[in-house]
BALOBA-1460 file (C-alpha; in Angstrom, 3 decimals):
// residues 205
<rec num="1" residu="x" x="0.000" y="0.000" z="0.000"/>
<rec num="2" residu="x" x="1.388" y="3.446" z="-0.996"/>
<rec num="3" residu="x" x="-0.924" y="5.611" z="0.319"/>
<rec num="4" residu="x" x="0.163" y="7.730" z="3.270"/>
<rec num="5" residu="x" x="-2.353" y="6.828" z="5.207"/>
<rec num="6" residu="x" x="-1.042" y="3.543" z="5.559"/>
<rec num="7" residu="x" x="1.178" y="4.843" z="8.223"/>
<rec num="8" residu="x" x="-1.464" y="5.616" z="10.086"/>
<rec num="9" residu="x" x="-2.840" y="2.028" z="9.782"/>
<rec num="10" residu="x" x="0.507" y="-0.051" z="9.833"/>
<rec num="11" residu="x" x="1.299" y="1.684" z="13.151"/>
<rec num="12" residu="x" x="-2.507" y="1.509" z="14.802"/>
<rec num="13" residu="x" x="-2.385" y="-2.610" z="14.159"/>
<rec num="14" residu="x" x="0.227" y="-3.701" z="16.725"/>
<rec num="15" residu="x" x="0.215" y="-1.081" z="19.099"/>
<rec num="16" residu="x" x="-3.637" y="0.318" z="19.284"/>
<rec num="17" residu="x" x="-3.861" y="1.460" z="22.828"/>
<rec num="18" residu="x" x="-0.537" y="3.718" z="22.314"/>
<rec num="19" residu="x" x="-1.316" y="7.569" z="23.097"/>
<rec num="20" residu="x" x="-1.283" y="9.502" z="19.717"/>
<rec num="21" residu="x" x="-2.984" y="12.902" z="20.736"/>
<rec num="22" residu="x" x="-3.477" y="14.670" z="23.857"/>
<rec num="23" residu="x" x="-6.256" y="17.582" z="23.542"/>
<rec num="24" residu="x" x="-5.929" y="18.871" z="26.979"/>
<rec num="25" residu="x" x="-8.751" y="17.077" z="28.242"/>
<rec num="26" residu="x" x="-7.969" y="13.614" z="27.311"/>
<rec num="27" residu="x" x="-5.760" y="11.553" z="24.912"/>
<rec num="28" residu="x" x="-6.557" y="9.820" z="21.622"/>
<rec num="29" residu="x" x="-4.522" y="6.327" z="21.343"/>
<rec num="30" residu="x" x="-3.647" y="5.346" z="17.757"/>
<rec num="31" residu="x" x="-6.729" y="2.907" z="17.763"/>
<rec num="32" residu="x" x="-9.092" y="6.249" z="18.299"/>
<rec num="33" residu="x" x="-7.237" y="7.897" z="15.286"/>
<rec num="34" residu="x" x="-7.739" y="5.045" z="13.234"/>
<rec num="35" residu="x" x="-11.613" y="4.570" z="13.868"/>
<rec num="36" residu="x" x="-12.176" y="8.209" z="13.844"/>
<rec num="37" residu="x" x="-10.105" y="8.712" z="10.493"/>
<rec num="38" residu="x" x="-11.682" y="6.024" z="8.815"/>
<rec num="39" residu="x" x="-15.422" y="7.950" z="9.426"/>
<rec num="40" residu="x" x="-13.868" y="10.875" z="8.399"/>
<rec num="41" residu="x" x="-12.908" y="8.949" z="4.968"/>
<rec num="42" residu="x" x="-16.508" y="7.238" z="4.826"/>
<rec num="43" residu="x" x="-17.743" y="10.333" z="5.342"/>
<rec num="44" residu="x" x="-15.862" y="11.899" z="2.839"/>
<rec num="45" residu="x" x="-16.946" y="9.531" z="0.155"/>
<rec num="46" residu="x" x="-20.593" y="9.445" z="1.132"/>
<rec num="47" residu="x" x="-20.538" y="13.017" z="0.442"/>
<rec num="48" residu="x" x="-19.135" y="12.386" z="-3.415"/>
<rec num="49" residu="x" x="-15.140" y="12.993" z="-2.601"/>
<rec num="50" residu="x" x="-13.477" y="11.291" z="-4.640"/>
<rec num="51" residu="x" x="-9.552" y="9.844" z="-4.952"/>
<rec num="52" residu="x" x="-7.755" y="12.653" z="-6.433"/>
<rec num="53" residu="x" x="-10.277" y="15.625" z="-5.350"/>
<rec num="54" residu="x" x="-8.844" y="18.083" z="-2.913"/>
<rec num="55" residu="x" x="-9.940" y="18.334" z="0.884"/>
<rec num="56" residu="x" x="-8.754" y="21.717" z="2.196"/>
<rec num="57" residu="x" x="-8.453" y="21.834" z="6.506"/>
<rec num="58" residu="x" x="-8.630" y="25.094" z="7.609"/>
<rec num="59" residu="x" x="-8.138" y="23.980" z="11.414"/>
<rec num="60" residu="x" x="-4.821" y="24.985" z="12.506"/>
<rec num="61" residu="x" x="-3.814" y="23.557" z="16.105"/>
<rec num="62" residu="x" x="-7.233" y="22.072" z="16.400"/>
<rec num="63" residu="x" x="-7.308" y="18.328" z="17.952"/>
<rec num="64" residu="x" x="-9.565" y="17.789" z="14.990"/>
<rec num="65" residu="x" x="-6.862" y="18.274" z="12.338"/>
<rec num="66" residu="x" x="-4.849" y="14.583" z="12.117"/>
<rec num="67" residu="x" x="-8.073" y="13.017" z="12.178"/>
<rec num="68" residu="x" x="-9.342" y="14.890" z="9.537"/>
<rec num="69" residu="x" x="-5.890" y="15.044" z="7.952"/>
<rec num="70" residu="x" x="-5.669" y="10.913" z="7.725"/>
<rec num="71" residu="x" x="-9.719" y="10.730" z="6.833"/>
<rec num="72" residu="x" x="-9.050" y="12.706" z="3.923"/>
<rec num="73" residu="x" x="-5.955" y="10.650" z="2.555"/>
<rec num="74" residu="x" x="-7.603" y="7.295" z="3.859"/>
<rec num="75" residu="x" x="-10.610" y="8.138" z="1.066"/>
<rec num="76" residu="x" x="-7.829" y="8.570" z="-1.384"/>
<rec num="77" residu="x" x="-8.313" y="12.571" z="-1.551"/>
<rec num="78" residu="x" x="-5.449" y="15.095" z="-1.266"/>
<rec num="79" residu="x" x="-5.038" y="16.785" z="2.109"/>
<rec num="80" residu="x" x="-4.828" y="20.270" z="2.000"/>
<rec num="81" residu="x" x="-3.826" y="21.820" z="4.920"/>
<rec num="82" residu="x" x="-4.494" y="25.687" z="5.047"/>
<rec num="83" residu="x" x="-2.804" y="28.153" z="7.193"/>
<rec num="84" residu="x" x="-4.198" y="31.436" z="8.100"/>
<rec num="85" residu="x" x="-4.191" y="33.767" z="5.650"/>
<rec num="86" residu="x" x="-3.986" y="37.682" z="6.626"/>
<rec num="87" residu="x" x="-7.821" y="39.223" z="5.807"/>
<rec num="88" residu="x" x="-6.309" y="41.486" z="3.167"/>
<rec num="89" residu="x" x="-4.080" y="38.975" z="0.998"/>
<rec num="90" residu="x" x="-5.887" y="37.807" z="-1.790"/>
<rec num="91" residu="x" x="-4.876" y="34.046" z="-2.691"/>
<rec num="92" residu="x" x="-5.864" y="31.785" z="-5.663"/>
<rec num="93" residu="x" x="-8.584" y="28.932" z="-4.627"/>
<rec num="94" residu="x" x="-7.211" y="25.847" z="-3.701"/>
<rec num="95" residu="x" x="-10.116" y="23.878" z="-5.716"/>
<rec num="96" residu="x" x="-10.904" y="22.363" z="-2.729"/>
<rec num="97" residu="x" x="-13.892" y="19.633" z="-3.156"/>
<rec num="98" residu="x" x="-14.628" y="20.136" z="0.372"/>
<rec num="99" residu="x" x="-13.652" y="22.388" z="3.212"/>
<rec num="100" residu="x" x="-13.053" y="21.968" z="6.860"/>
<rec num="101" residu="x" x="-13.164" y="25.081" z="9.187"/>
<rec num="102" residu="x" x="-13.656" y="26.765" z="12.391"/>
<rec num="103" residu="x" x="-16.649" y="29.199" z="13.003"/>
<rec num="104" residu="x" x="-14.534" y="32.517" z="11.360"/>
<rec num="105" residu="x" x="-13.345" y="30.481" z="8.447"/>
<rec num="106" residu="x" x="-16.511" y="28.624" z="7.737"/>
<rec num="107" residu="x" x="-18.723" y="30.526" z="5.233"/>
<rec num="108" residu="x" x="-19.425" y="29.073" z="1.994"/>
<rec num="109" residu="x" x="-21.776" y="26.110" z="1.020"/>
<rec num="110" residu="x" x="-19.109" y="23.588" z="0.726"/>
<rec num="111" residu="x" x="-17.770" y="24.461" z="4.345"/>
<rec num="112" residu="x" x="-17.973" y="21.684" z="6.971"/>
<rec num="113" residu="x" x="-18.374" y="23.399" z="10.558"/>
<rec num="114" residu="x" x="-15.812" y="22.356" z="12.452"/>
<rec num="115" residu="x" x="-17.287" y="23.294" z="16.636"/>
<rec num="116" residu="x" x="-17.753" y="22.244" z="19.724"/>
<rec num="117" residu="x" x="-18.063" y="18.544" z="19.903"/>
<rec num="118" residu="x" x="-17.286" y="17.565" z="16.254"/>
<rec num="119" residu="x" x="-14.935" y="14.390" z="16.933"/>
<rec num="120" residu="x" x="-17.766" y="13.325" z="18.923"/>
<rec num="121" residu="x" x="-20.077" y="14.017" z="16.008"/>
<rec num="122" residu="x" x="-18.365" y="11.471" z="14.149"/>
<rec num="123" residu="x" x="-19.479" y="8.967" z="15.741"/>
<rec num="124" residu="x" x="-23.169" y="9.285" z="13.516"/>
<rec num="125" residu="x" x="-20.543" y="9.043" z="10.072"/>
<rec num="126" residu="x" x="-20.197" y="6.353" z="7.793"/>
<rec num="127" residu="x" x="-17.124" y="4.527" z="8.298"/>
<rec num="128" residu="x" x="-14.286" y="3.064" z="5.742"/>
<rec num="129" residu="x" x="-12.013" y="1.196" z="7.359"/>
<rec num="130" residu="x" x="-9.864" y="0.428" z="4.630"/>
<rec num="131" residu="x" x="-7.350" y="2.768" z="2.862"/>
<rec num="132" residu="x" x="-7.782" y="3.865" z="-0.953"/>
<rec num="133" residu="x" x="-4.968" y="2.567" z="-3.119"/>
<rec num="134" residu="x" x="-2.673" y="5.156" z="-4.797"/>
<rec num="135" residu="x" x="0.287" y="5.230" z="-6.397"/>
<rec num="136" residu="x" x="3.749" y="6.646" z="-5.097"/>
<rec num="137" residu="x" x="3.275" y="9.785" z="-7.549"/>
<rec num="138" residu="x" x="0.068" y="10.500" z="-6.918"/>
<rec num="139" residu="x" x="-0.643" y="14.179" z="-4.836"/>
<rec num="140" residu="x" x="-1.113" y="13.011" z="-1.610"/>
<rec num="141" residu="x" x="-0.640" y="16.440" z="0.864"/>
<rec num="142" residu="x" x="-0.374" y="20.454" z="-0.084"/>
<rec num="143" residu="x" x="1.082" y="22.527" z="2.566"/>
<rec num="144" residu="x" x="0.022" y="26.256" z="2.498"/>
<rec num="145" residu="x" x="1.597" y="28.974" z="4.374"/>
<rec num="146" residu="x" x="-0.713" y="31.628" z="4.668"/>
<rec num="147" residu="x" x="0.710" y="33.671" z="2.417"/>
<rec num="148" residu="x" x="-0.296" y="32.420" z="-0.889"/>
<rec num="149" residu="x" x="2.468" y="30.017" z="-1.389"/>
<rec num="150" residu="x" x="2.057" y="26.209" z="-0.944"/>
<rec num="151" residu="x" x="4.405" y="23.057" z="-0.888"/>
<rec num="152" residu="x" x="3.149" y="19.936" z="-2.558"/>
<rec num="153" residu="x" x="3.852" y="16.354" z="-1.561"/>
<rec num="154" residu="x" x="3.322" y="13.085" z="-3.369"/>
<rec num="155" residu="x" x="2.760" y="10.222" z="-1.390"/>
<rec num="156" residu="x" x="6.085" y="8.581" z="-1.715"/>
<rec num="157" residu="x" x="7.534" y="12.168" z="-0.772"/>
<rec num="158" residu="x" x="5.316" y="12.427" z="2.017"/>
<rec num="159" residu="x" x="5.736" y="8.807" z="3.552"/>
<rec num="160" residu="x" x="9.956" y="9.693" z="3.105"/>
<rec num="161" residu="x" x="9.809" y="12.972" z="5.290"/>
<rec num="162" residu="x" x="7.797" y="11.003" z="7.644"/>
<rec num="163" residu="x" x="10.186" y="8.125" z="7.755"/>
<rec num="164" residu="x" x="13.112" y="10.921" z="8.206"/>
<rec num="165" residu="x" x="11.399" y="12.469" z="11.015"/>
<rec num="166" residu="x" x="11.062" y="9.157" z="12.874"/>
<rec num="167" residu="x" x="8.520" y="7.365" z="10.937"/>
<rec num="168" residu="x" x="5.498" y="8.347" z="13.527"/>
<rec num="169" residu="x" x="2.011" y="9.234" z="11.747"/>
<rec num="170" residu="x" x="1.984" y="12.743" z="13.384"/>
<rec num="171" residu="x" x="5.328" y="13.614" z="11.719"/>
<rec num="172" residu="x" x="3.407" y="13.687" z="8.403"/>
<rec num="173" residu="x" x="3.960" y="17.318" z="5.900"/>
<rec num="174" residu="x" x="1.273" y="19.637" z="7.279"/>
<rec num="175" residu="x" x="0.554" y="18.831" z="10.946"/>
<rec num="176" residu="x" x="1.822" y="20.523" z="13.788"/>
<rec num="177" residu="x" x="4.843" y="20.174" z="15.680"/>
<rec num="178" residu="x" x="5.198" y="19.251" z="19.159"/>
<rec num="179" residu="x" x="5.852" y="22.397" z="21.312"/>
<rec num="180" residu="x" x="9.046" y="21.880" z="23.392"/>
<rec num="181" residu="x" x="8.463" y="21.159" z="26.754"/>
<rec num="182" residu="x" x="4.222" y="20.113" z="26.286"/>
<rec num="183" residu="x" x="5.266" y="16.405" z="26.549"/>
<rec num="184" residu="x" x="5.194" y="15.323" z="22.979"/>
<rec num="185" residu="x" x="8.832" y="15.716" z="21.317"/>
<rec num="186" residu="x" x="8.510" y="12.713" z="19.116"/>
<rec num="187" residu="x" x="5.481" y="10.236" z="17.578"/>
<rec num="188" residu="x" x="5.402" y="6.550" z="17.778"/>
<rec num="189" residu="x" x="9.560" y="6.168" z="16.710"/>
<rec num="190" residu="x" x="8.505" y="2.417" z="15.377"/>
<rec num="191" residu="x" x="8.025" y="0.114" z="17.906"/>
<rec num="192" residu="x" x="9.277" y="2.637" z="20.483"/>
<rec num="193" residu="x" x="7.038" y="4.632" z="23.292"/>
<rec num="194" residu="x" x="6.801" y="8.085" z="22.660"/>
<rec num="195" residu="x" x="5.131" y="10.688" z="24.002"/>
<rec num="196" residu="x" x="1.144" y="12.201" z="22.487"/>
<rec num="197" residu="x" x="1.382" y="14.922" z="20.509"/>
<rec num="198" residu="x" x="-0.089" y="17.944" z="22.787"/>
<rec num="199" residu="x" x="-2.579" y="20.190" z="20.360"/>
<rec num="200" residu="x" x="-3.983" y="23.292" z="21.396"/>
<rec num="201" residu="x" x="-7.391" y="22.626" z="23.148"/>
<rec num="202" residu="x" x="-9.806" y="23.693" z="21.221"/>
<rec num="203" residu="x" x="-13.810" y="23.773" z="20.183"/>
<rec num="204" residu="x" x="-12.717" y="20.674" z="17.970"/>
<rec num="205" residu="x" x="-13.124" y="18.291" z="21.126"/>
């Protein structure tokens, strides 16, 4: 399996009741990731996403973010992970099938609400537990900066920085690094214990 996602999946199998994510209030294990992912995707596809369509996630520092991150890759879609962008730079569209975002970034028809309470919401979506196949070159993740400029990743580019990083699924292109000192300075190093990555706490949970 090529897809990133499969990082996700390959590391969730042996060791499901590792801590992945800490939101402040309590901590996702990989096996939580994984099931909550996989709605995502089933979600994703329910809703007519398709492998290849773009899934833009406007959450920055939200708990939501991985999950949504992995849902969108598991469904075979490209994960694009938008920064915020000042209110007077104008940017080209990212094309975006679908959109993820908070309550100030969540305004057109095509905008999922991202509040209080959505990874619990998730619970209600389809699920797909399996990962889309895709090949190496295939887009996999786009990285914008907020400023109009972006860095794209195939999925064989995507699984080597993660594999350079220490081969964890929350060392993927686009999601956030641990802050020094919160407890979470590396992912799942193989078969290793790590530390959860510590997100912001936000309305996500």
């Amino acid at each position: 399996m090529t897809n990133l996602a499969s990082v996700l999946t390959d590391a969730a199998r042996p060791y499901p009741e590792r801590p992945a994510l800490s939101t402040g209030r309590s901590v996702l294990t990989l096996f939580d990731l994984d099931e909550l992912s996989a709605r995502v995707a089933g979600g994703l596809l329910a809703h007519g996403v398709r492998p290849g369509d773009r899934v833009e996630l406007a959450v920055p520092g939200l708990p939501a973010l991985p999950v949504l991150y992995y849902g969108a890759l598991r469904a075979g879609a490209v994960a694009v992970v938008a920064r915020p962008r000042p209110r007077l730079l104008v940017v080209r569209p990212t094309r975006a099938r679908l959109r993820f975002a908070t309550g100030e970034e969540a305004h057109a028809a095509s905008t999922v609400l991202v509040g209080p309470g959505f990874l619990g919401q998730l619970a209600f979506w389809p699920q797909r537990p399996g990962v889309v196949h895709r090949d190496d070159e295939d887009p996999a993740v786009v990285v914008e900066d907020g400023t109009g400029r972006h860095t794209a990743y195939t999925h064989r580019e995507a699984r080597e920085a993660v594999a350079a990083s220490g081969g964890g699924p929350l060392t993927a292109p686009g999601l956030p690094v641990p802050r020094p000192g919160a407890g979470g300075a590396v992912l799942h190093r193989a078969a290793r214990p790590s530390a959860p990555l510590v997100c912001a706490s936000g309305p996500a949970r």
